[in-house]
C-alpha positions in Angstrom: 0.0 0.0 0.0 1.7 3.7 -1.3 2.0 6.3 1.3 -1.0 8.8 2.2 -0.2 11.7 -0.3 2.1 10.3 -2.3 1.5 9.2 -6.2 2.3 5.8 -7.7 5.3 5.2 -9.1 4.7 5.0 -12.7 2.7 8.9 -12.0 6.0 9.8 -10.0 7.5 13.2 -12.0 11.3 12.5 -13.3 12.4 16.5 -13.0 11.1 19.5 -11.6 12.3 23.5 -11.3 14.2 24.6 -8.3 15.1 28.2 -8.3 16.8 29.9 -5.3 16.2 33.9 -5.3 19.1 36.1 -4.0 21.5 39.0 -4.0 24.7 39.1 -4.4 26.4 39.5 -0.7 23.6 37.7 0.8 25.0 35.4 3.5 21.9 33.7 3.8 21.4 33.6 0.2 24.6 31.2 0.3 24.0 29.6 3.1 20.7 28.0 1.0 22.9 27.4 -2.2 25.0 25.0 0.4 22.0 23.4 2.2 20.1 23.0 -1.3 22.9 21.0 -2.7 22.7 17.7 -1.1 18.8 18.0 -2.8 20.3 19.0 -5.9 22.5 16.1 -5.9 19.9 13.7 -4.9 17.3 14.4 -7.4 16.6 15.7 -10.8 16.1 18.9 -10.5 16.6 21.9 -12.7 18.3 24.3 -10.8 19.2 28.0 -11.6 20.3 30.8 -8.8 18.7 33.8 -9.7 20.0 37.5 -8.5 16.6 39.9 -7.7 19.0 42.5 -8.5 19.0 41.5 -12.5 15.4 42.4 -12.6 13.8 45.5 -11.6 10.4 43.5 -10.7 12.1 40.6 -9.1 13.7 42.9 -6.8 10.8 44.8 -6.0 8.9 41.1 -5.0 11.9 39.5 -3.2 14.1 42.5 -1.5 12.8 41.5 2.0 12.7 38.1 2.2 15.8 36.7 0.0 16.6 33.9 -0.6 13.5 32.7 -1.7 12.9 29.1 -3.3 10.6 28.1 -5.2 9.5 25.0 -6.5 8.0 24.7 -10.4 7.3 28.6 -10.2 5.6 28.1 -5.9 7.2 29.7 -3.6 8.7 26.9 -1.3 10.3 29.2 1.7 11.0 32.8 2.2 13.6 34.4 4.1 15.9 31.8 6.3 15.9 27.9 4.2 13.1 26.0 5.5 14.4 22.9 3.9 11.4 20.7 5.1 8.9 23.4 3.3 11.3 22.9 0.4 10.8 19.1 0.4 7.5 19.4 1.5 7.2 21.1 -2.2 8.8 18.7 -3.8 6.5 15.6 -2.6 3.4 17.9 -3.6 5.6 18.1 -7.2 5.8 14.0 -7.3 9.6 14.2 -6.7 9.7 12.3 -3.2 
């Protein structure tokens, strides 16, 4: 019997979009490229790192609460890493 939540194996999703918001200079911003990794490495992700600073809207969104990540275009966490919002995310994407 699958897990509560979860969907089958042959629905299971083989990649999904991670994309970490930041600044350049942002400590914490790096401090989530470093804790995202093992998750990078783990599963297929398409990652990108994405300075708010490139885009005039972007940084108008994200100023306060860099890094963000989100997950297939959802915002996953805001501000410090929540990593288990970020793999909550990924479940609800069919990656875990």
């Amino acid at each position: 019997r699958r897990a509560r939540g979860r969907p089958a194996p042959s629905l299971a999703r083989s990649v999904a979009e991670l994309v970490l918001y930041g600044a350049a200079g942002c400590t914490l911003c790096a401090e989530a490229a470093a804790q995202l990794a093992p998750l990078r490495r783990a599963y297929r992700l398409v990652y990108r790192e994405v300075d708010i600073h490139d885009d005039t809207a972007l940084a108008r969104r994200y100023l306060l609460e860099v890094p963000v990540v989100t997950v297939d275009g959802v915002v996953a966490s805001a501000g410090p890493l929540d990593l288990d919002a970020v793999r909550a995310a990924l479940r609800r994407a069919g990656l875990l």
